[in-house]
C-alpha positions as CSV (number, residue, x, y, z in Angstrom):
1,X,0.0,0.0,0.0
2,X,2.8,2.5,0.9
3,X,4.2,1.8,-3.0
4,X,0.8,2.3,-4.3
5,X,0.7,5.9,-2.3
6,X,4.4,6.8,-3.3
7,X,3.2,6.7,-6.9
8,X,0.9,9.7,-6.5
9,X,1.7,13.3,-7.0
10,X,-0.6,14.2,-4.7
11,X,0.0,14.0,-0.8
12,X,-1.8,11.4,1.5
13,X,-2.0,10.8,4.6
14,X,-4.0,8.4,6.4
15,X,-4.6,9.3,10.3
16,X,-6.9,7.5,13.0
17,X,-9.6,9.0,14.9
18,X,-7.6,11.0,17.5
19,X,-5.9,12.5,14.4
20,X,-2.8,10.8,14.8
21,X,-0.7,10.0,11.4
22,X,-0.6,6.5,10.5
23,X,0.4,6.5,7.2
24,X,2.2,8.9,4.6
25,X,3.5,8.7,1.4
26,X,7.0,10.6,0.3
27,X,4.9,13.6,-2.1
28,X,3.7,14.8,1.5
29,X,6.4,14.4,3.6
30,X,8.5,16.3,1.2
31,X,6.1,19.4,0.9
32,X,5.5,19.5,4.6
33,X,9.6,19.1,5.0
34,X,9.9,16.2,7.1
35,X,10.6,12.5,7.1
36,X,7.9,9.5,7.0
37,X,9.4,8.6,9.9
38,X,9.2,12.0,11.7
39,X,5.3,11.7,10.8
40,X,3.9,8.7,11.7
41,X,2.5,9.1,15.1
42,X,2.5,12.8,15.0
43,X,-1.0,14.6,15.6
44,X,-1.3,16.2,11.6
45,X,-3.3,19.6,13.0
46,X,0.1,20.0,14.5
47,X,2.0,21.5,11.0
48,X,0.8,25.1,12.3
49,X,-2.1,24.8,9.3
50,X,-4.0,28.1,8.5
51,X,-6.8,29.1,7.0
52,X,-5.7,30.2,3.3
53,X,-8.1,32.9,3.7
54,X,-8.1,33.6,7.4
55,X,-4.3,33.8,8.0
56,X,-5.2,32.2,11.1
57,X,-5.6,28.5,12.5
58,X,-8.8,26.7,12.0
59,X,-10.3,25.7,14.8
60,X,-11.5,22.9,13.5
61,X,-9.1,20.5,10.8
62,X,-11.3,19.6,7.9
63,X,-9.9,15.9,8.4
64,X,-11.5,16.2,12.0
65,X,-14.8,17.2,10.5
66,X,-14.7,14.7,8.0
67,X,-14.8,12.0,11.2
68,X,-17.1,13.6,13.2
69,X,-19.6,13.9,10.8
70,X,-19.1,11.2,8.8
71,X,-19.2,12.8,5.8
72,X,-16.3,14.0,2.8
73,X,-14.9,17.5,3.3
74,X,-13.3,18.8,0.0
75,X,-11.5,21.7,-1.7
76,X,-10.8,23.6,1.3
77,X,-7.8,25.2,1.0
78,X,-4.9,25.3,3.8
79,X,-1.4,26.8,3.9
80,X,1.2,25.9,5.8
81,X,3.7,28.5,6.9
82,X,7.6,27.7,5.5
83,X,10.8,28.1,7.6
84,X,12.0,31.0,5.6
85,X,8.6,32.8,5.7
86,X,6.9,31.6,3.0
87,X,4.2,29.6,2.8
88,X,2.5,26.2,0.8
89,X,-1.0,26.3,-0.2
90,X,-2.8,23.3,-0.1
91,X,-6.3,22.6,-1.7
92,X,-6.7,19.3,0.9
93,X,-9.7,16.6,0.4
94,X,-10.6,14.4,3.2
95,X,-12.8,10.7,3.2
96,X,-13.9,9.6,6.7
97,X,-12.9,5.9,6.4
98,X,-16.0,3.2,8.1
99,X,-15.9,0.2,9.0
100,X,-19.0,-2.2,7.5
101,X,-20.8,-1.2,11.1
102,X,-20.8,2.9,9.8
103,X,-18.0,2.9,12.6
104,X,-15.4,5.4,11.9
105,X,-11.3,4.3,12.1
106,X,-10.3,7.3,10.9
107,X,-10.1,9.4,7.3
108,X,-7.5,9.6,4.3
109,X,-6.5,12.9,3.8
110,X,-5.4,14.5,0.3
111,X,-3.0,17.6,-0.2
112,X,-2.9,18.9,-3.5
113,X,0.0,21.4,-3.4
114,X,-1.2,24.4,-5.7
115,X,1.4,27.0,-4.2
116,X,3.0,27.6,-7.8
117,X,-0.7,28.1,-9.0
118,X,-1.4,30.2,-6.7
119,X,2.2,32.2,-7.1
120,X,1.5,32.5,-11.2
121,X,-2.5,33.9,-10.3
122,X,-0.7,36.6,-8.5
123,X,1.7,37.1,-10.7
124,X,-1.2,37.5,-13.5
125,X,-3.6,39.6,-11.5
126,X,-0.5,42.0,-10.9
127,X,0.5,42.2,-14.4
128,X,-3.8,42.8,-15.8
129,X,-3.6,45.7,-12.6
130,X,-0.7,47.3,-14.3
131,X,-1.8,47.4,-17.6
132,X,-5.5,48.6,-16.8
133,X,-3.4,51.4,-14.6
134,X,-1.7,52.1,-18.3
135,X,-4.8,53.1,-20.0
Protein backbone atom coordinates (compact mmCIF):
# COMPACT_ATOMS: atom_id res chain seq x y z
CA UNK A 1 0.00 0.00 0.00
CA UNK A 2 2.82 2.53 0.92
CA UNK A 3 4.17 1.78 -3.04
CA UNK A 4 0.78 2.25 -4.32
CA UNK A 5 0.66 5.88 -2.33
CA UNK A 6 4.36 6.78 -3.32
CA UNK A 7 3.20 6.68 -6.91
CA UNK A 8 0.85 9.73 -6.46
CA UNK A 9 1.70 13.29 -7.04
CA UNK A 10 -0.61 14.18 -4.70
CA UNK A 11 0.03 14.03 -0.84
CA UNK A 12 -1.80 11.42 1.48
CA UNK A 13 -2.01 10.77 4.62
CA UNK A 14 -4.03 8.38 6.38
CA UNK A 15 -4.60 9.27 10.26
CA UNK A 16 -6.93 7.46 12.98
CA UNK A 17 -9.62 8.99 14.87
CA UNK A 18 -7.62 10.98 17.47
CA UNK A 19 -5.95 12.51 14.39
CA UNK A 20 -2.85 10.81 14.80
CA UNK A 21 -0.66 10.05 11.44
CA UNK A 22 -0.64 6.48 10.52
CA UNK A 23 0.45 6.50 7.19
CA UNK A 24 2.21 8.91 4.60
CA UNK A 25 3.52 8.73 1.36
CA UNK A 26 6.99 10.60 0.29
CA UNK A 27 4.89 13.58 -2.07
CA UNK A 28 3.73 14.76 1.55
CA UNK A 29 6.41 14.38 3.55
CA UNK A 30 8.45 16.30 1.18
CA UNK A 31 6.11 19.41 0.86
CA UNK A 32 5.49 19.50 4.65
CA UNK A 33 9.63 19.08 5.01
CA UNK A 34 9.85 16.24 7.07
CA UNK A 35 10.63 12.51 7.10
CA UNK A 36 7.93 9.46 6.97
CA UNK A 37 9.35 8.63 9.89
CA UNK A 38 9.21 12.01 11.72
CA UNK A 39 5.34 11.71 10.84
CA UNK A 40 3.87 8.66 11.70
CA UNK A 41 2.51 9.06 15.06
CA UNK A 42 2.54 12.77 15.02
CA UNK A 43 -1.00 14.61 15.58
CA UNK A 44 -1.28 16.21 11.59
CA UNK A 45 -3.25 19.64 12.96
CA UNK A 46 0.14 19.97 14.52
CA UNK A 47 2.00 21.54 11.03
CA UNK A 48 0.76 25.05 12.26
CA UNK A 49 -2.08 24.81 9.30
CA UNK A 50 -4.03 28.07 8.46
CA UNK A 51 -6.82 29.13 6.98
CA UNK A 52 -5.74 30.22 3.32
CA UNK A 53 -8.10 32.94 3.73
CA UNK A 54 -8.10 33.61 7.38
CA UNK A 55 -4.26 33.78 8.04
CA UNK A 56 -5.22 32.17 11.08
CA UNK A 57 -5.57 28.50 12.52
CA UNK A 58 -8.78 26.70 12.00
CA UNK A 59 -10.35 25.75 14.80
CA UNK A 60 -11.50 22.87 13.52
CA UNK A 61 -9.12 20.46 10.77
CA UNK A 62 -11.27 19.57 7.91
CA UNK A 63 -9.94 15.86 8.39
CA UNK A 64 -11.49 16.25 12.05
CA UNK A 65 -14.81 17.18 10.49
CA UNK A 66 -14.70 14.67 8.01
CA UNK A 67 -14.78 11.99 11.22
CA UNK A 68 -17.05 13.57 13.21
CA UNK A 69 -19.57 13.88 10.82
CA UNK A 70 -19.08 11.20 8.82
CA UNK A 71 -19.23 12.82 5.80
CA UNK A 72 -16.31 14.00 2.79
CA UNK A 73 -14.94 17.49 3.32
CA UNK A 74 -13.26 18.83 -0.02
CA UNK A 75 -11.53 21.67 -1.73
CA UNK A 76 -10.79 23.65 1.35
CA UNK A 77 -7.79 25.16 1.00
CA UNK A 78 -4.93 25.31 3.84
CA UNK A 79 -1.42 26.82 3.87
CA UNK A 80 1.15 25.87 5.79
CA UNK A 81 3.71 28.46 6.85
CA UNK A 82 7.60 27.67 5.52
CA UNK A 83 10.78 28.05 7.55
CA UNK A 84 11.98 30.97 5.58
CA UNK A 85 8.58 32.78 5.74
CA UNK A 86 6.94 31.65 2.98
CA UNK A 87 4.16 29.62 2.80
CA UNK A 88 2.50 26.17 0.77
CA UNK A 89 -0.98 26.29 -0.16
CA UNK A 90 -2.84 23.32 -0.14
CA UNK A 91 -6.30 22.57 -1.65
CA UNK A 92 -6.68 19.32 0.93
CA UNK A 93 -9.70 16.61 0.37
CA UNK A 94 -10.64 14.36 3.21
CA UNK A 95 -12.80 10.72 3.17
CA UNK A 96 -13.91 9.61 6.72
CA UNK A 97 -12.88 5.89 6.42
CA UNK A 98 -16.03 3.24 8.11
CA UNK A 99 -15.95 0.18 9.04
CA UNK A 100 -19.03 -2.21 7.52
CA UNK A 101 -20.78 -1.20 11.14
CA UNK A 102 -20.79 2.87 9.85
CA UNK A 103 -17.97 2.95 12.64
CA UNK A 104 -15.41 5.44 11.87
CA UNK A 105 -11.29 4.27 12.08
CA UNK A 106 -10.26 7.26 10.88
CA UNK A 107 -10.10 9.39 7.31
CA UNK A 108 -7.48 9.60 4.27
CA UNK A 109 -6.50 12.88 3.81
CA UNK A 110 -5.43 14.48 0.26
CA UNK A 111 -3.03 17.56 -0.19
CA UNK A 112 -2.94 18.90 -3.48
CA UNK A 113 -0.05 21.37 -3.36
CA UNK A 114 -1.23 24.40 -5.75
CA UNK A 115 1.37 26.99 -4.19
CA UNK A 116 3.02 27.61 -7.80
CA UNK A 117 -0.69 28.08 -8.99
CA UNK A 118 -1.41 30.20 -6.67
CA UNK A 119 2.16 32.24 -7.09
CA UNK A 120 1.49 32.49 -11.20
CA UNK A 121 -2.50 33.86 -10.27
CA UNK A 122 -0.73 36.56 -8.51
CA UNK A 123 1.67 37.14 -10.71
CA UNK A 124 -1.23 37.47 -13.46
CA UNK A 125 -3.64 39.57 -11.51
CA UNK A 126 -0.49 42.02 -10.93
CA UNK A 127 0.51 42.15 -14.42
CA UNK A 128 -3.82 42.82 -15.76
CA UNK A 129 -3.59 45.69 -12.56
CA UNK A 130 -0.70 47.31 -14.34
CA UNK A 131 -1.76 47.44 -17.58
CA UNK A 132 -5.47 48.61 -16.79
CA UNK A 133 -3.38 51.42 -14.55
CA UNK A 134 -1.66 52.07 -18.29
CA UNK A 135 -4.85 53.06 -19.99
Amino acid sequence: MKAALDALTQGVVMIDTRDLIILTNETFSRAVGKSVTALVGTDLGALAWKFADAEQAPRVYPWTTAIMDKRPQDNIPLLLPGAEGESRKFIVNTVPIMDDRSTVRGALVSFHDVTELARANTQLKEANSELEQSR
